[in-house]
C-alpha positions, 0 to 999 in steps of 0.5 A: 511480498511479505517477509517479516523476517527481512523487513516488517512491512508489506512492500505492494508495487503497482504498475498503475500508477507506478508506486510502491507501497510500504505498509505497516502493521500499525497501518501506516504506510509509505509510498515512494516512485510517484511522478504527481501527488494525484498518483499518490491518491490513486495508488492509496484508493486502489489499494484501500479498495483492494485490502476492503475487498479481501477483507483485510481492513478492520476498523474499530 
């Protein structure tokens, strides 16, 4: 869900791992509700791979 209006982030809930994921526009982001740091990596791959796939990710 992105409303820029309410708040200046993407907020993307996984259900595996279960995370949210904060994402800002100078590309950092935030994840919160992870049981493990492994879960952590995981989410971040999984949406890494995601954001490439739909061409969302510029690098410079």
């Amino acid at each position: 869900m992105y409303e820029p209006e309410q708040f200046p982030g993407l907020i993307y809930r996984m259900e595996i791992p279960k995370v949210v994921i904060l994402l800002f526009a100078s590309g950092k982001l935030v994840c919160t509700g992870a049981k493990k740091e492994e879960d952590v990596y995981t989410a971040v791959s999984i949406l890494h791979a995601l954001l490439e796939e739909k061409s969302l990710i510029f690098y410079e």
